[in-house]
DOVO-935043 format. One record per residue: residue number from 1; residue in one letter; chain; x, y, z of N, C-alpha, C in turn. Coordinates in Angstrom, 2 decimals. Layout:
BEGIN
[NUM,'A','A',[X,Y,Z],[X,Y,Z],[X,Y,Z]]
...
END
This chain:
BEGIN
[1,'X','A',[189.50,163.43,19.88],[188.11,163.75,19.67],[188.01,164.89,18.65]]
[2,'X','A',[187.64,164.77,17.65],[186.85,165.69,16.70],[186.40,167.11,17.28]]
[3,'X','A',[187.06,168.05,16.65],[186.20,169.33,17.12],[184.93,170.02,16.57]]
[4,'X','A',[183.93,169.69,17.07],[182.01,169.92,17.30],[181.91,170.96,17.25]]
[5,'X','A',[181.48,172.01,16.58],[180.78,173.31,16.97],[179.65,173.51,17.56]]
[6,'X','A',[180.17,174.22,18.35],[179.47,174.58,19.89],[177.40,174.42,19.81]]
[7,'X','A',[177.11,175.17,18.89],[175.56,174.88,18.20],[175.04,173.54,18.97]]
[8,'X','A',[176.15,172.58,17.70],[175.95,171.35,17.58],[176.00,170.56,18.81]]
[9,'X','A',[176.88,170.39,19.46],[177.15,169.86,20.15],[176.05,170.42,21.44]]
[10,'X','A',[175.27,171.37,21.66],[173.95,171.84,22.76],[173.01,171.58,21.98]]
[11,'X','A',[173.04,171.18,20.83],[171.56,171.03,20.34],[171.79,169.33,20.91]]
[12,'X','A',[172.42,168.35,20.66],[172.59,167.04,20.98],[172.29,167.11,22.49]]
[13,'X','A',[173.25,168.00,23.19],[173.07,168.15,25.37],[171.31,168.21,24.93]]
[14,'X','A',[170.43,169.32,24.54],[169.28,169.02,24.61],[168.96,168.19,24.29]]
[15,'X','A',[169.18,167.23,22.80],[168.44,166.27,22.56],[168.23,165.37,23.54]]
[16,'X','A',[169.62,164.82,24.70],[169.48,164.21,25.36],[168.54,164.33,26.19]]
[17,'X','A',[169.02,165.36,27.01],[167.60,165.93,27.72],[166.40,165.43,27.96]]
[18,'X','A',[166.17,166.20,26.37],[164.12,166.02,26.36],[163.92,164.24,25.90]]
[19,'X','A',[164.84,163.69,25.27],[164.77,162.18,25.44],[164.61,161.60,26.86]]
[20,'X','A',[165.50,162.25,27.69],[165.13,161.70,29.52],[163.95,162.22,29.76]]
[21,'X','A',[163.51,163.02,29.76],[162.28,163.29,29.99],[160.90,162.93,29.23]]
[22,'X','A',[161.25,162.96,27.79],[159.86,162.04,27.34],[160.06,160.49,28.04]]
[23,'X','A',[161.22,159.76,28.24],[161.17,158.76,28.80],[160.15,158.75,29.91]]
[24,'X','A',[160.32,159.77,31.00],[159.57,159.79,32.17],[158.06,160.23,32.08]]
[25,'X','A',[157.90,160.66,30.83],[156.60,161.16,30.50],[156.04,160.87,29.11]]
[26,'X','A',[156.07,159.46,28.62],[156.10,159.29,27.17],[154.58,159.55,26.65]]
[27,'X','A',[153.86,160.62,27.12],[152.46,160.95,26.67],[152.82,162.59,26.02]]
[28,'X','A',[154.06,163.16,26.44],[153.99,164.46,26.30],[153.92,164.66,24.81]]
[29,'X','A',[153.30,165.47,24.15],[153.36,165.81,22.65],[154.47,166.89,22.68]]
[30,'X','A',[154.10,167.94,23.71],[155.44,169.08,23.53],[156.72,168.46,23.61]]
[31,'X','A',[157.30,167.51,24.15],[158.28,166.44,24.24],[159.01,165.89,22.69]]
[32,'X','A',[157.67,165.40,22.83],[157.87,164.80,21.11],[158.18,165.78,19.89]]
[33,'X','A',[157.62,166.91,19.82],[157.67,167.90,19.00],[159.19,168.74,18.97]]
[34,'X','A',[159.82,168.87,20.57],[160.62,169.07,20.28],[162.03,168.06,20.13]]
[35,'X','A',[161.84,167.36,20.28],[162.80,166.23,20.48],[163.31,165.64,18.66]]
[36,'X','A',[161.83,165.57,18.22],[161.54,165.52,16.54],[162.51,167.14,15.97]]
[37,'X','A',[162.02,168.45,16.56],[163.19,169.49,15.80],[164.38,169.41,16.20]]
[38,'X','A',[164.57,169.05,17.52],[166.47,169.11,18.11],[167.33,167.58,16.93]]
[39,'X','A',[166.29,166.82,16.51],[166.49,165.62,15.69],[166.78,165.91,14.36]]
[40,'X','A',[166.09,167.31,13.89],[165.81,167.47,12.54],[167.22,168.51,12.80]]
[41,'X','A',[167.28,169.34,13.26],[168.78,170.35,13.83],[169.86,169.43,13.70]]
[42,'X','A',[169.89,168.66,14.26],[171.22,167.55,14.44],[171.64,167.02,13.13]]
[43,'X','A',[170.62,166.39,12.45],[171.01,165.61,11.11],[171.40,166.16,9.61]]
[44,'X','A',[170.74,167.55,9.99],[170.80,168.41,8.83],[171.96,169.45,8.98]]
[45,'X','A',[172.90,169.64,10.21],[173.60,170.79,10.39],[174.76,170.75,9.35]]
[46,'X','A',[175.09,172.15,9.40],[176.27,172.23,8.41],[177.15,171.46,8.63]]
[47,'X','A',[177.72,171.22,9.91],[178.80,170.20,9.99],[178.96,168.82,9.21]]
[48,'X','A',[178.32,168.14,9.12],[178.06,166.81,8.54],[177.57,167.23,7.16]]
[49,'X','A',[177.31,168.54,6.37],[177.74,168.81,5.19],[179.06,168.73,4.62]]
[50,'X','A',[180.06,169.28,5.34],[181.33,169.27,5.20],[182.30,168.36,5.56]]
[51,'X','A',[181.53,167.68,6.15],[182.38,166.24,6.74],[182.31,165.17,6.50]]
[52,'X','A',[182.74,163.62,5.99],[182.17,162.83,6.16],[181.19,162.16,7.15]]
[53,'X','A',[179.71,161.44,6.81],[178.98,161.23,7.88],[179.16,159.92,8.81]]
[54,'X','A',[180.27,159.18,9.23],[180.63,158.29,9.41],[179.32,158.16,11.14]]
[55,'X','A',[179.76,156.55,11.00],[179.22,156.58,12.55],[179.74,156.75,13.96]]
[56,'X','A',[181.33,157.35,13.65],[181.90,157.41,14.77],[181.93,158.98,15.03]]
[57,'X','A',[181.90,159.68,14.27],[181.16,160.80,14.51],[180.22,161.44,15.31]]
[58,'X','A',[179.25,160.65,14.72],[177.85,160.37,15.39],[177.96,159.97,16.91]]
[59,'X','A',[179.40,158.92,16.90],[179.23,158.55,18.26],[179.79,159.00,19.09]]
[60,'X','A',[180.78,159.78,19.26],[181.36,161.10,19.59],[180.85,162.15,19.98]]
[61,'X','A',[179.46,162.70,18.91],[178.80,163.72,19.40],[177.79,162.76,20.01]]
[62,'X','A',[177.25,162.45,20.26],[175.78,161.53,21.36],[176.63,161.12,22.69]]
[63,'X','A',[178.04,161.04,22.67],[179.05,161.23,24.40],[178.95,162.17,24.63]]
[64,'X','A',[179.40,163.23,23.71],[179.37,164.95,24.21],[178.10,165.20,24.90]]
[65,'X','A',[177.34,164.54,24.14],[175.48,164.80,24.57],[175.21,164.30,25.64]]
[66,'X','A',[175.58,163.40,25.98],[175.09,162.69,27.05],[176.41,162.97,28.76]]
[67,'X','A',[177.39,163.41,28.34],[178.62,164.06,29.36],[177.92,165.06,30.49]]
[68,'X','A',[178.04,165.27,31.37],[177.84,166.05,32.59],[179.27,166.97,32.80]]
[69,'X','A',[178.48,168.38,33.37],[179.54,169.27,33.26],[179.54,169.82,32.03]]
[70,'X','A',[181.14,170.73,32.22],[181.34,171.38,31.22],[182.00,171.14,29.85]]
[71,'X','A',[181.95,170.82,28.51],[182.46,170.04,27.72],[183.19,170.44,26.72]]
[72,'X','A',[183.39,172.66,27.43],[184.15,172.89,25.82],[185.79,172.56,25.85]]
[73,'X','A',[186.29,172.00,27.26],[187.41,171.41,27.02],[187.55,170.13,25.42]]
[74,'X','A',[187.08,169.82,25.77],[187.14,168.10,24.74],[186.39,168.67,23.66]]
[75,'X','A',[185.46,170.03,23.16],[185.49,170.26,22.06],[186.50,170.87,21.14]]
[76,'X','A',[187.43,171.07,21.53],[188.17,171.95,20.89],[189.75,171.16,21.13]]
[77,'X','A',[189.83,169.35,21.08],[191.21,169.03,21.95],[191.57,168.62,20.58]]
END
């Protein structure tokens, strides 16, 4: 697994988040608003400046995001 900087990889744990929860509440605007910046954080971070943007990447960090518990083992393996 790719090593994520730490930022990155809690801005995605939130993205997930407020995605479960606008799910349960898909009227919320505060939901949407932030879900839209943790979106705009994610795509634009330095990391994926310096890296290629492949999709396994991508799919790597959205496991980290979506993992329970603690995850800075497997960021740093």
């Amino acid at each position: 697994m790719r090593p994520f900087p730490d930022d990155l990889v809690q801005a995605q744990q939130e993205w997930s988040a407020t995605y479960r929860q606008l799910a349960e509440r898909p009227g919320s605007t505060e939901l949407r608003r932030s879900l839209y910046r943790l979106s705009t954080q994610l795509f634009f971070h330095r990391y994926w400046q310096r890296r290629s943007q492949g999709p396994a990447g991508w799919c790597e960090l959205r496991e980290l995001g979506r993992a329970d518990g603690d995850v800075s083992e497997r960021l740093h393996q």
